[in-house]
C-alpha positions in Angstrom: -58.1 50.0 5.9 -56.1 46.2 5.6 -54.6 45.5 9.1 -50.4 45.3 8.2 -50.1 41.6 7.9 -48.1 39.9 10.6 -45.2 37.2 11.0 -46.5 34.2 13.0 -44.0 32.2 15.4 -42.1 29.6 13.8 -43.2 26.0 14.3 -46.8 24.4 13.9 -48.5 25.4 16.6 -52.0 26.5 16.1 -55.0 27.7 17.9 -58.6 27.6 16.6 -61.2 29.7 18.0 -64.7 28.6 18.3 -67.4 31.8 19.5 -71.0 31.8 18.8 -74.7 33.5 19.7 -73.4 37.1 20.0 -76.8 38.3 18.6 -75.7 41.7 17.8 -78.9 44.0 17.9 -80.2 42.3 20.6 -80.3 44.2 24.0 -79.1 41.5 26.5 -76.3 40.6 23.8 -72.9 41.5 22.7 -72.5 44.8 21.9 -68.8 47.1 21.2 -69.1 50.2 22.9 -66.9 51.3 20.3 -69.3 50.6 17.3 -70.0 54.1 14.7 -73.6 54.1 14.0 -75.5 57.4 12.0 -78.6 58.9 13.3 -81.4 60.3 11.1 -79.4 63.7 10.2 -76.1 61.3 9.4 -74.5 62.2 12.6 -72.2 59.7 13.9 -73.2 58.4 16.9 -71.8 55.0 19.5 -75.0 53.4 21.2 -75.1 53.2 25.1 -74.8 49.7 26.6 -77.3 48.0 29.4 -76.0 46.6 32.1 -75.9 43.0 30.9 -74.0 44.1 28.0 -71.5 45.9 29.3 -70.8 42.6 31.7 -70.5 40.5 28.3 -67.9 42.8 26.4 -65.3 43.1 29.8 -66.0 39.0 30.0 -65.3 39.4 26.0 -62.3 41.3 26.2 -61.0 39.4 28.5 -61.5 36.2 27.2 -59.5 37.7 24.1 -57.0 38.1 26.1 -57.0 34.8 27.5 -56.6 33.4 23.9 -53.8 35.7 23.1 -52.2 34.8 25.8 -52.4 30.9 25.1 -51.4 31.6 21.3 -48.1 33.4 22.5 -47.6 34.7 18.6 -48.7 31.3 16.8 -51.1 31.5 13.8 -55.0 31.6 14.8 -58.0 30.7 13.0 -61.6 32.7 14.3 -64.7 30.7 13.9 -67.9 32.1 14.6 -70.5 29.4 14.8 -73.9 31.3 13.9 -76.1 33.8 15.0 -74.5 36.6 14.8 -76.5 39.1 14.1 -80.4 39.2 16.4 -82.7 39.9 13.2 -86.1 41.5 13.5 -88.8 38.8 14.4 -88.4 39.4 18.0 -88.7 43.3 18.1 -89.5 43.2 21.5 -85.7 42.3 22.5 -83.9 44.9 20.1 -81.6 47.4 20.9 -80.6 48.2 17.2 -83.8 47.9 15.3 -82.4 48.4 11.8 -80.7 45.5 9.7 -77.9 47.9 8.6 -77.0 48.9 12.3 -77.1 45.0 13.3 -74.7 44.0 10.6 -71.7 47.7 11.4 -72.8 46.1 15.1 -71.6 42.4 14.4 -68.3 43.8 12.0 -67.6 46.0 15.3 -67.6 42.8 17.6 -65.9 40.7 15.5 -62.9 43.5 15.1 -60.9 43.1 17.7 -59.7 39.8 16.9 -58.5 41.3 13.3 -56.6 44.7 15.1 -55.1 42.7 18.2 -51.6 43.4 18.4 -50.5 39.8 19.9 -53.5 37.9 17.9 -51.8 36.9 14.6 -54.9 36.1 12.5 -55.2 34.4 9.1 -58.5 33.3 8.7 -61.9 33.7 9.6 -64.8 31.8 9.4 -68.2 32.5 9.9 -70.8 30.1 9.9 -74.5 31.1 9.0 -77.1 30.4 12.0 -80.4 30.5 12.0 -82.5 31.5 9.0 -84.8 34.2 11.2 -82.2 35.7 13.3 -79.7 36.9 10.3 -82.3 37.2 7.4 -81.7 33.7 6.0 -78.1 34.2 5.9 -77.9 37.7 4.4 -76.4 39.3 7.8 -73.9 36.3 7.6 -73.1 37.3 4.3 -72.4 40.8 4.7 -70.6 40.8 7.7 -68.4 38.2 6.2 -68.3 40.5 3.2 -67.6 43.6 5.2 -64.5 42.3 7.1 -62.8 40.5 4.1 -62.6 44.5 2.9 -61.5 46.1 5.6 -58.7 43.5 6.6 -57.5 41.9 3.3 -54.6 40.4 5.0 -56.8 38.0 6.6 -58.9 35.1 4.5 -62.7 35.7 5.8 -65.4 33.8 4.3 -69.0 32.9 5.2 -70.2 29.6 4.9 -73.2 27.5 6.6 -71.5 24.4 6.8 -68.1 23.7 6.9 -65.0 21.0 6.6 -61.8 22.2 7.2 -58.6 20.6 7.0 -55.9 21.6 8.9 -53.2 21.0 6.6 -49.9 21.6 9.3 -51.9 19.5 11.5 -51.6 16.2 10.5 -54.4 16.6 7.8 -57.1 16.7 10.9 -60.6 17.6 10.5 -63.0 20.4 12.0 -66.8 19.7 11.0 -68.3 23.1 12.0 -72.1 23.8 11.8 -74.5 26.0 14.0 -77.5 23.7 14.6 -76.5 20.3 16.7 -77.7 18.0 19.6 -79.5 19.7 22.4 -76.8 19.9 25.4 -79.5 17.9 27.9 -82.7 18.0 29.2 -82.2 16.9 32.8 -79.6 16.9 35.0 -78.7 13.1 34.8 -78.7 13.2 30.9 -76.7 16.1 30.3 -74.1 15.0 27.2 -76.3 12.0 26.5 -77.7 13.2 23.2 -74.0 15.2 22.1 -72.9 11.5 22.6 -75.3 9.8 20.2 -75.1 12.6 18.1 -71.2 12.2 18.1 -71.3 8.6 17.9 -73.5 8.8 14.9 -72.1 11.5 13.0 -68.8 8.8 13.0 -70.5 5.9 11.7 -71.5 8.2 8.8 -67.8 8.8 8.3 -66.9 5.4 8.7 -69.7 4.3 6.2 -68.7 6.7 3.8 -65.2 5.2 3.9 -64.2 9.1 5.5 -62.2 9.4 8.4 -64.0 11.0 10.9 -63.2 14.5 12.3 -60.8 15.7 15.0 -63.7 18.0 16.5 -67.6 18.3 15.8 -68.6 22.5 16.6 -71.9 23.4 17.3 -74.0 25.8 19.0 -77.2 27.1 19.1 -78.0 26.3 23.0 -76.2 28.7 24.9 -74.4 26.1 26.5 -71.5 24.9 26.9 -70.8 21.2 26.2 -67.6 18.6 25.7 -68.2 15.0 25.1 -65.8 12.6 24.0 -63.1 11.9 23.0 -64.8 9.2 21.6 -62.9 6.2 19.3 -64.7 3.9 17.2 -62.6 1.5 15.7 -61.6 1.4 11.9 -59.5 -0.8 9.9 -57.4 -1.6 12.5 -57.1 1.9 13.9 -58.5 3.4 16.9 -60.6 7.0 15.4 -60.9 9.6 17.4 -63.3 12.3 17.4 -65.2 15.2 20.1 -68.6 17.1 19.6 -68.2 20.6 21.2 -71.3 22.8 21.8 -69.8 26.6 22.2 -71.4 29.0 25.0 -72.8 32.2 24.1 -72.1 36.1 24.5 -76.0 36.9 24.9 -78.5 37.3 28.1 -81.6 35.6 29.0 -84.6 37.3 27.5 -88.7 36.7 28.0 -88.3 34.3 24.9 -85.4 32.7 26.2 -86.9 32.0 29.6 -89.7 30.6 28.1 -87.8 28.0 25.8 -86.1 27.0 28.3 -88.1 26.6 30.7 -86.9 28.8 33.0 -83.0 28.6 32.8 -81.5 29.6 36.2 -78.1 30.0 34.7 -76.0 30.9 31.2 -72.7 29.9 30.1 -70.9 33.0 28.2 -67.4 32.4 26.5 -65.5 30.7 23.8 -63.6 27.8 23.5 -59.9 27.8 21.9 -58.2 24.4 20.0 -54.8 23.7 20.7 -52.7 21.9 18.1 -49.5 21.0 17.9 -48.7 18.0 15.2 -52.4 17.1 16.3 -55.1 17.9 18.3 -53.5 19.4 22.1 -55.9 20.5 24.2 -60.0 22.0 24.6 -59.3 25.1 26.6 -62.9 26.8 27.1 -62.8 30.3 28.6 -66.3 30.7 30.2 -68.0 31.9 33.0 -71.4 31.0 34.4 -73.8 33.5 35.2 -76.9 32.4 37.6 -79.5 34.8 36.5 -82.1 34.6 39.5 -83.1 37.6 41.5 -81.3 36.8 45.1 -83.3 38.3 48.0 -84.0 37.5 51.6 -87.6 38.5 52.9 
């Protein structure tokens, strides 16, 4: 069921999209209302959606829109940066308890990027997360799998660490990875550790007589983070590189509290690269959710 390839705009312009932490299967996370599941008597069935889902897939759809609005018919690139499936060692947060459902559950979030009408996709990357929420990169493997045969027309593969040259971009870079610097502890110190992390992932470059890359994706945190740009200098040119820790399509739940301490908000989006003969602009398409109860006694 290949999606009728389409023509993309003349010119090099060129948008990358970075998403991550969708978590399909769990019940504070993505979810399409759209996705075909079978019940015990193989009756097709869709599964109902709580309320915090249903919030994340209008957000969803229209941050989708957003990014087909910025692209205005250029080429785009989808990366997913881990965890896209929930797995099965937290039970307690599942709404889709089986491994099969949670991989139909992630192809069905991931497809409306491949069927949009003004999105003109030609590749897809997804980037393996952690090892216990997609069975140690199985789910990622799948998934990847599923959608490379259902839209041929579009290059999809899974990988857990990726390099990426942008070839009509002035040969630039993308480094993308799921686990990175934590976006802050404290207020005061927020970026402070995406900088050192940034700083040092350069020097490795440099030291390896590499250039270093355009842009550094991570995730992981549910939180959204830009540092740099930051330019080290090398042979007599001024290197320029950005870390970027992604948001996340997923709710807080009673493990997630506890982690961290008692988050009081979340940060649910995407971010979208801009090139044109280089490196644009960041645009991130988020929205911040405070997730305290509000009363007045």
């Amino acid at each position: 069921m290949g999606k009728r390839k389409r023509k993309t705009r003349k010119g090099n312009r060129l948008i990358v999209v970075l998403l991550s932490d969708t978590h399909a299967g769990q019940k504070l996370a993505l979810l399409n209302p759209a996705t075909v599941l079978s019940d015990e008597h193989g009756e097709s069935y869709s599964p109902g959606l709580t309320t915090t889902q249903r919030y994340l897939w209008t957000l969803y759809q229209q941050h989708i829109e957003d990014v087909a609005s910025l692209a205005d018919g250029c080429r785009v690139i989808l990366v997913h940066v881990g965890d896209i499936t929930q797995g099965t060692r937290f039970v307690e947060h599942l709404c889709l308890t089986s491994i099969n459902d949670q991989i139909l559950g992630a192809i069905a979030n991931l497809r409306p990027w491949y069927e949009h009408a003004r999105i003109a996709l030609t590749n897809a990357r997804i980037i393996v997360g952690t090892g216990v929420h997609g069975w140690e990169g199985s789910a990622e493997a799948l998934i990847g799998k599923g959608l490379a045969e259902m839209y041929p027309a579009v290059d999809t593969k899974t990988v857990y660490h990726a390099q990426v040259t942008l070839k009509d971009q002035q040969g630039q870079v993308l480094d993308l990875a799921h686990h990175g610097p934590h976006p802050g502890t404290r207020k005061w110190l927020e970026g402070n550790a995406a900088m050192w992390y940034l700083r040092s992932a350069m020097l490795d470059e440099i030291v390896d007589r590499d250039v270093p890359p355009i842009v550094y994706a991570r995730a992981h945190y549910h939180t959204y983070r830009h540092v740099g740009p930051l330019r080290i200098r090398q042979n007599g040119s001024d290197i320029e590189s950005r870390l970027i820790i992604t948001p996340c399509y997923t709710g807080a739940t009673d493990y997630t509290r506890k982690v961290t301490r008692s988050i009081r908000k979340l940060d649910h989006g995407l971010v979208a690269l801009e090139f044109e003969n280089g490196l644009k602009d960041v645009h991130p398409f988020y929205q911040e959710l405070d997730i305290r109860q509000k009363e007045e006694l």
